[in-house]
PDB file of N, H, CA, C and O in Angstrom:
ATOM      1  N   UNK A   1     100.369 124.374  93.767  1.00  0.00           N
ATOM      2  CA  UNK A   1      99.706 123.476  94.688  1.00  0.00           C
ATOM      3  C   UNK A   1     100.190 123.810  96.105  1.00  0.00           C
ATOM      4  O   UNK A   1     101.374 124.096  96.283  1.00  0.00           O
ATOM      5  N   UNK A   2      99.229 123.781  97.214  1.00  0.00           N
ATOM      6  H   UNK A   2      98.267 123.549  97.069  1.00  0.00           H
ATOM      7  CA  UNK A   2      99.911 123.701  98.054  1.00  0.00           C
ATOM      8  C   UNK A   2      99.995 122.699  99.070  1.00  0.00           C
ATOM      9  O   UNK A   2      99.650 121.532  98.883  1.00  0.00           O
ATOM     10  N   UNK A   3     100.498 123.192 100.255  1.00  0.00           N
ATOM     11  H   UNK A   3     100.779 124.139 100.407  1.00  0.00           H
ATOM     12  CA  UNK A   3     100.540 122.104 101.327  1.00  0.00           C
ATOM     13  C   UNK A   3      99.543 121.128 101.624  1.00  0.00           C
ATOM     14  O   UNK A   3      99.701 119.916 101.471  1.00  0.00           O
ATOM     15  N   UNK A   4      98.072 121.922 102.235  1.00  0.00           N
ATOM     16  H   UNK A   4      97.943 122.906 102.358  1.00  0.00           H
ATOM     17  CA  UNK A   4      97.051 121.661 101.854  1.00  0.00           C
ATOM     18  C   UNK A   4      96.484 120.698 100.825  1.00  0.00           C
ATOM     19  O   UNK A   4      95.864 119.650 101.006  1.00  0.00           O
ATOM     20  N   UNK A   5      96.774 121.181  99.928  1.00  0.00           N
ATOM     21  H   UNK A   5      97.278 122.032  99.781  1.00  0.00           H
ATOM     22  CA  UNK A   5      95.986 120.399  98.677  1.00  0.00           C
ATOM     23  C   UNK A   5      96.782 118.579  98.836  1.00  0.00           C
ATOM     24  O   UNK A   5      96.128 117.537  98.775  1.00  0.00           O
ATOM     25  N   UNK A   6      98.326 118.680  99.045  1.00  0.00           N
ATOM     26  H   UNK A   6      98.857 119.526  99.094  1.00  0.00           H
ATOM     27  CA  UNK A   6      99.033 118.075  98.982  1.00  0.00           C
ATOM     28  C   UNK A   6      98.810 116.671 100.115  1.00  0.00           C
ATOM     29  O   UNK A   6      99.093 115.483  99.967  1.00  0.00           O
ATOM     30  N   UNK A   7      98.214 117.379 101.205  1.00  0.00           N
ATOM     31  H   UNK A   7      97.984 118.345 101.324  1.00  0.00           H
ATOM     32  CA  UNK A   7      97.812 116.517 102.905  1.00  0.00           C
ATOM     33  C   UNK A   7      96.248 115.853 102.237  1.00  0.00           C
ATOM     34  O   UNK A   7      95.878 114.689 102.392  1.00  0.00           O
ATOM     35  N   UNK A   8      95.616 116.756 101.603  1.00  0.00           N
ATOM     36  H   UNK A   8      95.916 117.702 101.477  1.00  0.00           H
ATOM     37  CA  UNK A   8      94.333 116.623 101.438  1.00  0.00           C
ATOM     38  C   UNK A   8      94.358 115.003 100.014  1.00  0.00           C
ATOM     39  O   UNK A   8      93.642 114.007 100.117  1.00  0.00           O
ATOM     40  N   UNK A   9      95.173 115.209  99.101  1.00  0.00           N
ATOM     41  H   UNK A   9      95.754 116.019  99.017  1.00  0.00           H
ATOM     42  CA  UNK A   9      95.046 114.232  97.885  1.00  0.00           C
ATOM     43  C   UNK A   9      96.239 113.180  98.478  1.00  0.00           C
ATOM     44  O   UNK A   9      96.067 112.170  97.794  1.00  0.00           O
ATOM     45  N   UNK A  10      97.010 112.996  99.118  1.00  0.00           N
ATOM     46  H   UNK A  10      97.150 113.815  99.673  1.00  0.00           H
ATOM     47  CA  UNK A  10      97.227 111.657 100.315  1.00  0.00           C
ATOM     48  C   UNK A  10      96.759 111.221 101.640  1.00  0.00           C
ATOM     49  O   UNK A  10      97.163 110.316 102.370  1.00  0.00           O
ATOM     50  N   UNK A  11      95.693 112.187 101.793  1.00  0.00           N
ATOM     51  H   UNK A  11      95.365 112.922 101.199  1.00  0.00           H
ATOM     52  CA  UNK A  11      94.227 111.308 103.072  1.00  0.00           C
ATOM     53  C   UNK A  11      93.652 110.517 101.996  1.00  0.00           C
ATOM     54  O   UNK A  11      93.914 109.330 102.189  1.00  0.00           O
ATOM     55  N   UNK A  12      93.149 110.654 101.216  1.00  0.00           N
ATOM     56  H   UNK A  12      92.936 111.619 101.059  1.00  0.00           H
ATOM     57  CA  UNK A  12      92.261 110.474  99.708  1.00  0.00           C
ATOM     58  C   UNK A  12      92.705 109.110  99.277  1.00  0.00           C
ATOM     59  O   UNK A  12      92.082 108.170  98.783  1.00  0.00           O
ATOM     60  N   UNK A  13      94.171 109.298  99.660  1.00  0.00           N
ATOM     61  H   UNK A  13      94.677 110.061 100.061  1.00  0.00           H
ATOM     62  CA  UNK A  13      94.609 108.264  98.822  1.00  0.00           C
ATOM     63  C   UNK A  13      95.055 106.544 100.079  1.00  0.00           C
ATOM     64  O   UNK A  13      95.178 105.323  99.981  1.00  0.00           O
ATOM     65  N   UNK A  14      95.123 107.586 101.058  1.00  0.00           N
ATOM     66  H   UNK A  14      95.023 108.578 101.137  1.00  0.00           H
ATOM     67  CA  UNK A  14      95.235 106.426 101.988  1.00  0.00           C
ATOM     68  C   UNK A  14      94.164 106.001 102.610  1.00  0.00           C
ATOM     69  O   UNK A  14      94.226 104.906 103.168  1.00  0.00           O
ATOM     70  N   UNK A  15      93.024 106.717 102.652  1.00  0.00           N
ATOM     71  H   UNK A  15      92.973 107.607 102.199  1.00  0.00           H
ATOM     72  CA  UNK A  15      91.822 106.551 103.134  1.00  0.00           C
ATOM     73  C   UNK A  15      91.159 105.234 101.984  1.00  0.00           C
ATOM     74  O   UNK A  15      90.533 104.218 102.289  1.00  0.00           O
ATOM     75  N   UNK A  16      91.490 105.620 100.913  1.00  0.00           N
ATOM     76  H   UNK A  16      91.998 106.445 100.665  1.00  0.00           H
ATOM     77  CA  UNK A  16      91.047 104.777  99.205  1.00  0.00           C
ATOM     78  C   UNK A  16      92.077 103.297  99.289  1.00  0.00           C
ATOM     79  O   UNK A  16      91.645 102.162  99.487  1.00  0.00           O
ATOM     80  N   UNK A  17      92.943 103.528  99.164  1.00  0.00           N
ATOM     81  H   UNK A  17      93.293 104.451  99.003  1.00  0.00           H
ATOM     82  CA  UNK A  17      93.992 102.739  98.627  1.00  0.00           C
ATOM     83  C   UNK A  17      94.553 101.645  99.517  1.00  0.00           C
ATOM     84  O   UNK A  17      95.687 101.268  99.221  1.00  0.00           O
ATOM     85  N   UNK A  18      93.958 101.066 100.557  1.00  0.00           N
ATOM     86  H   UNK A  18      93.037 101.372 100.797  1.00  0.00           H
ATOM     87  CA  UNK A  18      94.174 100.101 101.908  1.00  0.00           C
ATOM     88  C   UNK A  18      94.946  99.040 101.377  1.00  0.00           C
ATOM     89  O   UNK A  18      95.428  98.317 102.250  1.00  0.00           O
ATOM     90  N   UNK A  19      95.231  98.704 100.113  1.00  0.00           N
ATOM     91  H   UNK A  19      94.839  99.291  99.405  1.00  0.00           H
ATOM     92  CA  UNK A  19      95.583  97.136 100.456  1.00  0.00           C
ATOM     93  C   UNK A  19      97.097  97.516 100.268  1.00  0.00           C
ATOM     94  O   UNK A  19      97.918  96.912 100.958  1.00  0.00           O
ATOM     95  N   UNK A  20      97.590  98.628  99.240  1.00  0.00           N
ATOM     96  H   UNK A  20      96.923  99.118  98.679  1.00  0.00           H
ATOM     97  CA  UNK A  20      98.836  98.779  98.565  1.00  0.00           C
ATOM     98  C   UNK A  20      99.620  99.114  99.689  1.00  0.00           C
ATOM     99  O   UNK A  20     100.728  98.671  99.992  1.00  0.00           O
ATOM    100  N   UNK A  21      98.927  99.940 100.268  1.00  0.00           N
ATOM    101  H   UNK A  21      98.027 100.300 100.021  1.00  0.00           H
ATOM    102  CA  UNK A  21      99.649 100.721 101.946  1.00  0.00           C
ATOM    103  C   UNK A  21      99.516 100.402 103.220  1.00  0.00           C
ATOM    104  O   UNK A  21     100.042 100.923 104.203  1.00  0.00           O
ATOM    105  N   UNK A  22      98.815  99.557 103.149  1.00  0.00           N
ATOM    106  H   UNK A  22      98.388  99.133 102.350  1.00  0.00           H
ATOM    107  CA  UNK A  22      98.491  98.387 104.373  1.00  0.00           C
ATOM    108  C   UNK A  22     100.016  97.349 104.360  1.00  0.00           C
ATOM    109  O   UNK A  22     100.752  97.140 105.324  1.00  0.00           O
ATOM    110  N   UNK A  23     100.178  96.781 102.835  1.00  0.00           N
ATOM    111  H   UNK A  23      99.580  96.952 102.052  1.00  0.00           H
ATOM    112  CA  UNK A  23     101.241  96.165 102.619  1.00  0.00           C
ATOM    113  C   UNK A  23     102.947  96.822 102.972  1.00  0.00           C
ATOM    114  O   UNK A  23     103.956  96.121 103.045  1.00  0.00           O
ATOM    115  N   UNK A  24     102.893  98.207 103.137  1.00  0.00           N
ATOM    116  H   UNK A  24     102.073  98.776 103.078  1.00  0.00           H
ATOM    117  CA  UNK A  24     104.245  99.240 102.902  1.00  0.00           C
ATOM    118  C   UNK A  24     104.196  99.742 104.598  1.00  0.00           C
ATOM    119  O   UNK A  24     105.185  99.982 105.290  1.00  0.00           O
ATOM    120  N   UNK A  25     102.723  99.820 105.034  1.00  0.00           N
ATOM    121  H   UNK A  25     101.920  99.625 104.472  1.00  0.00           H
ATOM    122  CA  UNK A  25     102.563 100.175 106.283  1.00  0.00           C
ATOM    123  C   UNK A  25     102.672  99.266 107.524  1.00  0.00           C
ATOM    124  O   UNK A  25     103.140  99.599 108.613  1.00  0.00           O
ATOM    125  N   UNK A  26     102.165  98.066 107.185  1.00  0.00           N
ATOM    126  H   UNK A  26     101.785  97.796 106.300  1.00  0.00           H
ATOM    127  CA  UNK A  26     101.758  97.153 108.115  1.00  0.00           C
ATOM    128  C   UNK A  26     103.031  96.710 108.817  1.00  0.00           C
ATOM    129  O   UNK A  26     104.146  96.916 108.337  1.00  0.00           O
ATOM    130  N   UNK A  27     102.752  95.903 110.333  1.00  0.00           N
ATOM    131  H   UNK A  27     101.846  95.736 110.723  1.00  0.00           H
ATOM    132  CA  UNK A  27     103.398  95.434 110.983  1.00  0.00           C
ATOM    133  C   UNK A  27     103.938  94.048 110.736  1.00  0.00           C
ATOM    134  O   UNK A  27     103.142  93.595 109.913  1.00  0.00           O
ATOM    135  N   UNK A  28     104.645  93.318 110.930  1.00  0.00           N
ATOM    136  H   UNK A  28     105.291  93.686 111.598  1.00  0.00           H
ATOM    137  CA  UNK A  28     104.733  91.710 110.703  1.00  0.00           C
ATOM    138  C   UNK A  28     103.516  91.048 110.116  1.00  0.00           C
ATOM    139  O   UNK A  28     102.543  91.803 110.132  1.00  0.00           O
ATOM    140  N   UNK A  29     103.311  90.003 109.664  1.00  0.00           N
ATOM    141  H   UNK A  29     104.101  89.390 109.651  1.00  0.00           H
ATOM    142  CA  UNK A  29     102.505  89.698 108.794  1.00  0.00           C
ATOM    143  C   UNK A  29     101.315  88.760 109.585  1.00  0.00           C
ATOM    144  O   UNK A  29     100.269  88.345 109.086  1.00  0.00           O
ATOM    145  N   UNK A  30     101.832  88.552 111.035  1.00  0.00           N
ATOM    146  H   UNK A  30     102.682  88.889 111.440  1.00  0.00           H
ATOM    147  CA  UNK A  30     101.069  87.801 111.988  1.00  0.00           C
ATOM    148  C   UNK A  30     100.339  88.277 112.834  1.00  0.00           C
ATOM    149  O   UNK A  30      99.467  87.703 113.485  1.00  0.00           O
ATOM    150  N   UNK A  31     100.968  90.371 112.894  1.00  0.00           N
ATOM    151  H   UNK A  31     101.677  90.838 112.366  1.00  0.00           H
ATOM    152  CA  UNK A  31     100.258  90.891 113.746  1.00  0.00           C
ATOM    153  C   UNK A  31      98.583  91.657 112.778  1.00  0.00           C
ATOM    154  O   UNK A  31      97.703  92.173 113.466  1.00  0.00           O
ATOM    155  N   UNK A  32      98.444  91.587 111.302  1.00  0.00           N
ATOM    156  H   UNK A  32      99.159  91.167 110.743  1.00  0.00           H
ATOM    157  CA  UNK A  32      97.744  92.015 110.804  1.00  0.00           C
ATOM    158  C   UNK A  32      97.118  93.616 111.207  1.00  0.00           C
ATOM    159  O   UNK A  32      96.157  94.162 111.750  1.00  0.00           O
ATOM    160  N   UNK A  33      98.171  93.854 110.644  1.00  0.00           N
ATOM    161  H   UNK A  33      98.951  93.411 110.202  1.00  0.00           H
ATOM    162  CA  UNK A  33      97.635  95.688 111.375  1.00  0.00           C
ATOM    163  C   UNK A  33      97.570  96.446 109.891  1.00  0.00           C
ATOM    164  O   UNK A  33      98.508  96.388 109.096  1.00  0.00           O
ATOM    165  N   UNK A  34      96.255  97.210 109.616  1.00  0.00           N
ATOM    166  H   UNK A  34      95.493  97.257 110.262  1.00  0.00           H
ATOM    167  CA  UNK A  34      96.291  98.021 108.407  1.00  0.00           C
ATOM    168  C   UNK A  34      95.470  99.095 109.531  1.00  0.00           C
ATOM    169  O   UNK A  34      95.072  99.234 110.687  1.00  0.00           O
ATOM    170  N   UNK A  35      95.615  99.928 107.686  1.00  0.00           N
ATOM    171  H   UNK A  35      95.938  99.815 106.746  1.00  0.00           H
ATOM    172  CA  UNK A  35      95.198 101.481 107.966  1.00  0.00           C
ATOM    173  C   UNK A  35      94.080 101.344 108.134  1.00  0.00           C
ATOM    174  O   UNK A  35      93.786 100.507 107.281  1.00  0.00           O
ATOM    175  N   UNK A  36      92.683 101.732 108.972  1.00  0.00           N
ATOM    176  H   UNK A  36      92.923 102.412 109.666  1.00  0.00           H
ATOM    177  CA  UNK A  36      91.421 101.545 109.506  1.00  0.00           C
ATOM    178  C   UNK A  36      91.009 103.092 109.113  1.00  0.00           C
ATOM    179  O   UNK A  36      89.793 103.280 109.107  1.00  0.00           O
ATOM    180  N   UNK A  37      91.755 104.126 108.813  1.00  0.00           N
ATOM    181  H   UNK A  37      92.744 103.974 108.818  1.00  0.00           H
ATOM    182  CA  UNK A  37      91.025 105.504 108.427  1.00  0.00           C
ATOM    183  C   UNK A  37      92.169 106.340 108.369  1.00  0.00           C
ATOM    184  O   UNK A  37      93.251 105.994 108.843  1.00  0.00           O
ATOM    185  N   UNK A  38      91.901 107.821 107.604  1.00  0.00           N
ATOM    186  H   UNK A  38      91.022 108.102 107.220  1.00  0.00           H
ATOM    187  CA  UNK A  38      92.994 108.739 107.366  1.00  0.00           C
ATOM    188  C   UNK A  38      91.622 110.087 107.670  1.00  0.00           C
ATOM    189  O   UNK A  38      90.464 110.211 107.271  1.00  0.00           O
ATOM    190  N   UNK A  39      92.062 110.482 108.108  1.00  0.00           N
ATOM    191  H   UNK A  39      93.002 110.382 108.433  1.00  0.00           H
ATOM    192  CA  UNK A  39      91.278 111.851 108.802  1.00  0.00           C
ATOM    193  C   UNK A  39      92.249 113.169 108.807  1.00  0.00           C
ATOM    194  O   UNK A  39      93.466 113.034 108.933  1.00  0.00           O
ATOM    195  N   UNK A  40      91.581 114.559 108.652  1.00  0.00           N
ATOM    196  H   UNK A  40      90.593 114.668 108.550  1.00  0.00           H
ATOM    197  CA  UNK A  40      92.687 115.738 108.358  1.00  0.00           C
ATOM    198  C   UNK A  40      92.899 115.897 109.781  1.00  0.00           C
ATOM    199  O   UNK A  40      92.511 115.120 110.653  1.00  0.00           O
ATOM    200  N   UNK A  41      93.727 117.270 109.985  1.00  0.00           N
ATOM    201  H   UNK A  41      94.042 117.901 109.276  1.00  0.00           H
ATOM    202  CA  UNK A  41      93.639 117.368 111.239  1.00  0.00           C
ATOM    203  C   UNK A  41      92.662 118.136 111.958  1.00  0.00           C
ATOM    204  O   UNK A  41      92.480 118.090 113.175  1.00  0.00           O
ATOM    205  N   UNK A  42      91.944 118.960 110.990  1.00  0.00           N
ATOM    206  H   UNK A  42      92.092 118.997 110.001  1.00  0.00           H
ATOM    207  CA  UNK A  42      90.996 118.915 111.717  1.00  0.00           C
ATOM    208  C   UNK A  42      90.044 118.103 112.113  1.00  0.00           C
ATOM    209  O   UNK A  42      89.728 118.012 113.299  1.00  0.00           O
ATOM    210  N   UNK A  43      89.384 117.308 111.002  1.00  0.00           N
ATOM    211  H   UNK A  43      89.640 117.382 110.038  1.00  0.00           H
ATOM    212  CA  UNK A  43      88.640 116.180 111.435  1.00  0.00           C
ATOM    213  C   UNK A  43      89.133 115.485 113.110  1.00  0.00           C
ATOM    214  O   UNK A  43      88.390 115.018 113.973  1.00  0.00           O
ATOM    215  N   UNK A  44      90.400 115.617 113.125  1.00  0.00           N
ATOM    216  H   UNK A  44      91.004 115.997 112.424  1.00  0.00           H
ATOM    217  CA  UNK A  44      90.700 114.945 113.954  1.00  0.00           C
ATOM    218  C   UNK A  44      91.261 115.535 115.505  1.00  0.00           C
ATOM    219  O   UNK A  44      91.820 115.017 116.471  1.00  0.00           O
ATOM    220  N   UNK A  45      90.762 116.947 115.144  1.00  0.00           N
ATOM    221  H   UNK A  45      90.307 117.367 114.360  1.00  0.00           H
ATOM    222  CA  UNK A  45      90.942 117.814 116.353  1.00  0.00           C
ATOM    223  C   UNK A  45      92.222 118.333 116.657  1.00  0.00           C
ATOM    224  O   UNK A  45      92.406 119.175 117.536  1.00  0.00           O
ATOM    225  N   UNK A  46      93.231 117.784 115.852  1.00  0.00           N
ATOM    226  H   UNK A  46      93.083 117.100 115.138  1.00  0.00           H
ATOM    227  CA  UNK A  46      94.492 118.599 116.388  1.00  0.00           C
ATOM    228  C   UNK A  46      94.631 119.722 116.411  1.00  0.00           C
ATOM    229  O   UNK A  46      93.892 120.389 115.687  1.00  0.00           O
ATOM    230  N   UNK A  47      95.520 120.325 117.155  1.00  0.00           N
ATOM    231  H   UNK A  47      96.120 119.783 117.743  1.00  0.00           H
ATOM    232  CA  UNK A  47      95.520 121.770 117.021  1.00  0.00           C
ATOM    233  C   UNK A  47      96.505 122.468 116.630  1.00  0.00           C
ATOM    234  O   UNK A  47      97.141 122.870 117.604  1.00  0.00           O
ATOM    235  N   UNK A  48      97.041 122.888 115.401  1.00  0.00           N
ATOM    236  H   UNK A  48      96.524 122.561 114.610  1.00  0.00           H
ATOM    237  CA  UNK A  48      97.919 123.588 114.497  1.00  0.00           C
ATOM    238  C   UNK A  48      97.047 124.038 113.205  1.00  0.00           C
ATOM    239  O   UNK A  48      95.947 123.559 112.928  1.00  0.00           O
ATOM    240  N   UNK A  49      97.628 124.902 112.562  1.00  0.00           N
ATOM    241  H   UNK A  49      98.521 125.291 112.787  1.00  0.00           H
ATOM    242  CA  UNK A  49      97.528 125.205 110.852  1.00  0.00           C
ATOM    243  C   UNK A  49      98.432 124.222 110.299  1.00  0.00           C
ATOM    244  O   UNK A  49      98.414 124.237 109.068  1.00  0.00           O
ATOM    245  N   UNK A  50      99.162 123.432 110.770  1.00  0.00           N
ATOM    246  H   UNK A  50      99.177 123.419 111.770  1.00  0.00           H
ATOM    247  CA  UNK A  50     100.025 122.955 109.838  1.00  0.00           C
ATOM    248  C   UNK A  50      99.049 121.743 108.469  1.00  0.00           C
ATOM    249  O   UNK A  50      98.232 120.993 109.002  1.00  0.00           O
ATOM    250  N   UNK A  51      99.126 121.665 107.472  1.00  0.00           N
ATOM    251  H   UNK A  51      99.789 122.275 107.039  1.00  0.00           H
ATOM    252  CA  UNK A  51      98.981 120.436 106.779  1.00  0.00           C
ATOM    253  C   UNK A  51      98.972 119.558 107.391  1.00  0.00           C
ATOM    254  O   UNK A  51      99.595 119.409 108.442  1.00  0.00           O
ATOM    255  N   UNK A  52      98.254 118.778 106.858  1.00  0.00           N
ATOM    256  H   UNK A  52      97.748 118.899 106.004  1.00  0.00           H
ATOM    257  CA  UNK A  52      98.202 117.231 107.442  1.00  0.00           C
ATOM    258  C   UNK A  52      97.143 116.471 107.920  1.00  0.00           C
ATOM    259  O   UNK A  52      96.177 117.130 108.304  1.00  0.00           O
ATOM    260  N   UNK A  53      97.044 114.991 108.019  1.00  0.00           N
ATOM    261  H   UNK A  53      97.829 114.455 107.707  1.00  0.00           H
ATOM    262  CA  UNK A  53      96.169 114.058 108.710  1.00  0.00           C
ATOM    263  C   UNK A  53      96.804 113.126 109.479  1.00  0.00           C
ATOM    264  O   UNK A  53      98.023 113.102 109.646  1.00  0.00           O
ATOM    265  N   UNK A  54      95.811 112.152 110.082  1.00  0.00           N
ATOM    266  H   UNK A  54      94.821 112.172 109.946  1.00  0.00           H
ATOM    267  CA  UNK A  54      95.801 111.433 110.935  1.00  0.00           C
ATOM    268  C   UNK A  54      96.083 109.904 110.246  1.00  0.00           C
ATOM    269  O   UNK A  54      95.441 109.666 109.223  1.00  0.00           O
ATOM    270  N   UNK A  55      96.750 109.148 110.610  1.00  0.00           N
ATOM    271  H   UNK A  55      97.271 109.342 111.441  1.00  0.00           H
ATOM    272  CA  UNK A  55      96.567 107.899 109.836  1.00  0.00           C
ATOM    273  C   UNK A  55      95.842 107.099 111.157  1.00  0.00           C
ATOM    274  O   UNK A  55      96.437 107.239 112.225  1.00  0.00           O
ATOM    275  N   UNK A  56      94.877 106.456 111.164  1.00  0.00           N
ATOM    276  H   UNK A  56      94.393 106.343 110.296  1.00  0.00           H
ATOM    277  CA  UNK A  56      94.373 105.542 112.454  1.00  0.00           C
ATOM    278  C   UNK A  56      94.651 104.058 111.745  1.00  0.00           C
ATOM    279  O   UNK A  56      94.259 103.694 110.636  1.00  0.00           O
ATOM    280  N   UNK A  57      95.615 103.145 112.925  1.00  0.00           N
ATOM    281  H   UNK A  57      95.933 103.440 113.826  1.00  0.00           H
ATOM    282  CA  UNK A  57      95.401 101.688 112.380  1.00  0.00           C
ATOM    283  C   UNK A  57      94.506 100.545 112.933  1.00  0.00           C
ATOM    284  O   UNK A  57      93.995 100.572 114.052  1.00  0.00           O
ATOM    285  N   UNK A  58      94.433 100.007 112.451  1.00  0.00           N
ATOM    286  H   UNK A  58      94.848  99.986 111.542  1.00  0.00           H
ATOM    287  CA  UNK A  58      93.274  98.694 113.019  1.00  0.00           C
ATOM    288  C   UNK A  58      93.582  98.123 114.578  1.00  0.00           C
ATOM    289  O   UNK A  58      92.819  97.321 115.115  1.00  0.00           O
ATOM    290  N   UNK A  59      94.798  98.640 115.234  1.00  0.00           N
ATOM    291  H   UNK A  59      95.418  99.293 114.797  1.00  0.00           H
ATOM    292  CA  UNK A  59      95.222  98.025 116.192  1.00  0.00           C
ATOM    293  C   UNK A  59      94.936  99.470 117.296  1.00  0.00           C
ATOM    294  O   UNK A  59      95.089  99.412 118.516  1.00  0.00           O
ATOM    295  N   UNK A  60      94.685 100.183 116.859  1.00  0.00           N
ATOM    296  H   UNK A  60      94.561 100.230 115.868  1.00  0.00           H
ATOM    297  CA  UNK A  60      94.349 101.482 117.611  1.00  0.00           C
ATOM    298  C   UNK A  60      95.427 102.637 117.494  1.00  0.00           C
ATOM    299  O   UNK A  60      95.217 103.760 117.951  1.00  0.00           O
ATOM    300  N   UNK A  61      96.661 102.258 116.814  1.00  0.00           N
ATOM    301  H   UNK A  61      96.832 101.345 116.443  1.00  0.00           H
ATOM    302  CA  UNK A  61      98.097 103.116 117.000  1.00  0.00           C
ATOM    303  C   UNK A  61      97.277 104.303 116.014  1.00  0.00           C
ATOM    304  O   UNK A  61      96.160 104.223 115.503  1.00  0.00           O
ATOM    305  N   UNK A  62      98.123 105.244 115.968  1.00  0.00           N
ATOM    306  H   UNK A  62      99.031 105.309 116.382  1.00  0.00           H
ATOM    307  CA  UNK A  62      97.873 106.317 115.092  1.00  0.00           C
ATOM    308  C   UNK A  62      99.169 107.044 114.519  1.00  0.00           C
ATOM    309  O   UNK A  62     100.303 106.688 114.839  1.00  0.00           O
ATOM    310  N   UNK A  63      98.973 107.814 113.877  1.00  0.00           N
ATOM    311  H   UNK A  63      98.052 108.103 113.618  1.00  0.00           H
ATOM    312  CA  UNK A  63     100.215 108.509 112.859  1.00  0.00           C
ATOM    313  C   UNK A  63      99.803 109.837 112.589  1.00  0.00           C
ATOM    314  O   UNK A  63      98.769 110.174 112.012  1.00  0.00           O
ATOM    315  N   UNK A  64     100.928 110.755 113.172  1.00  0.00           N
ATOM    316  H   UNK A  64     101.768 110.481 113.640  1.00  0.00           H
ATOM    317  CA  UNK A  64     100.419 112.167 112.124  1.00  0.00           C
ATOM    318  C   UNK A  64     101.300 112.307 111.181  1.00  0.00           C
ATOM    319  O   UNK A  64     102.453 111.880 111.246  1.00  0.00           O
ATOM    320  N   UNK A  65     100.661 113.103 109.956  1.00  0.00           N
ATOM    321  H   UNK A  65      99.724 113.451 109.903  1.00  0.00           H
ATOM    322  CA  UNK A  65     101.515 113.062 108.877  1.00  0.00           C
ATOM    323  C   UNK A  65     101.356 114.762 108.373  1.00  0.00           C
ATOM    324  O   UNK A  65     100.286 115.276 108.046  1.00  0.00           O
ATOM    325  N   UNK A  66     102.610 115.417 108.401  1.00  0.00           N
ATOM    326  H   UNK A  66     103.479 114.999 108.667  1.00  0.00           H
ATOM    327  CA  UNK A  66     102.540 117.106 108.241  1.00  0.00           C
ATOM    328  C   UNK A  66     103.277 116.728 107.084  1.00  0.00           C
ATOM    329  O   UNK A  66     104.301 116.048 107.014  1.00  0.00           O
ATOM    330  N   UNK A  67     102.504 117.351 106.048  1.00  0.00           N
ATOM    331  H   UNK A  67     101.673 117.903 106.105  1.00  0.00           H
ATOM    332  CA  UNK A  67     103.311 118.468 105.033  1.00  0.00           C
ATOM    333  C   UNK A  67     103.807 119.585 104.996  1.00  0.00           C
ATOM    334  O   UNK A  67     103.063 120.558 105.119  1.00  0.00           O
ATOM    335  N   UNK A  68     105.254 119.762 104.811  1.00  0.00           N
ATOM    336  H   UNK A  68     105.858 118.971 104.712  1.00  0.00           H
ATOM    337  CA  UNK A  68     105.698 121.404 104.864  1.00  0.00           C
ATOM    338  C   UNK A  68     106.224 121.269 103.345  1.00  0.00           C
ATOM    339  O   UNK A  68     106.848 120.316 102.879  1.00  0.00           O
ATOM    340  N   UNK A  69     105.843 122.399 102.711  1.00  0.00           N
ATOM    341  H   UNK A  69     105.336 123.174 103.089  1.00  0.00           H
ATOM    342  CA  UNK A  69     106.306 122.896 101.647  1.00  0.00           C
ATOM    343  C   UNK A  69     107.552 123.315 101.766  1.00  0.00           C
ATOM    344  O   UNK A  69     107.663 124.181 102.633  1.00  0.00           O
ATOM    345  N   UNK A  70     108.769 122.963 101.097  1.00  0.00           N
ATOM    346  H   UNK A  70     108.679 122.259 100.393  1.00  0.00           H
ATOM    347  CA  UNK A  70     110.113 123.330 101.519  1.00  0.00           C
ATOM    348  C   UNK A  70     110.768 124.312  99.932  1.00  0.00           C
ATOM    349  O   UNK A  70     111.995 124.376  99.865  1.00  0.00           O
ATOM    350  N   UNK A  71     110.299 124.716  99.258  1.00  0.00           N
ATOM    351  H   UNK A  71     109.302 124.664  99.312  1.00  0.00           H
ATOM    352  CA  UNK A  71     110.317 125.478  98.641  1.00  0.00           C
ATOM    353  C   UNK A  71     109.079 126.321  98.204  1.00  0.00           C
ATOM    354  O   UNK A  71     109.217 127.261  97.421  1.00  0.00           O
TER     355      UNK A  71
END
């Protein structure tokens, strides 16, 4: 498997899975902030080869998330 595959089946899963990771992700419970989208990087225009996506939250913040294969 690689990096790739690896960035690609946790967009999938965070893009899918909002309430479990909204709960692990989210801010205080008053500010109501979840995940609003998970995009790769290209989708999302960055510019590297590296693995990875974008996490976007409902409050506008964002997250990049790189996979490096370390073996």
């Amino acid at each position: 498997m690689t990096a790739h595959e690896i960035a690609e089946a946790l967009q999938g899963l965070a893009a899918t899975c909002d309430d479990p990771l909204t709960e692990y992700l989210a801010a205080p419970a008053d500010d109501d902030v979840c995940v609003s989208d998970a995009v790769s990087y290209s989708e999302a225009g960055v510019l590297t080869h590296d693995a990875g996506f974008v996490l976007r939250m409902s409050n506008g913040t964002e997250f990049q998330v790189t996979i490096v294969r370390s073996r």
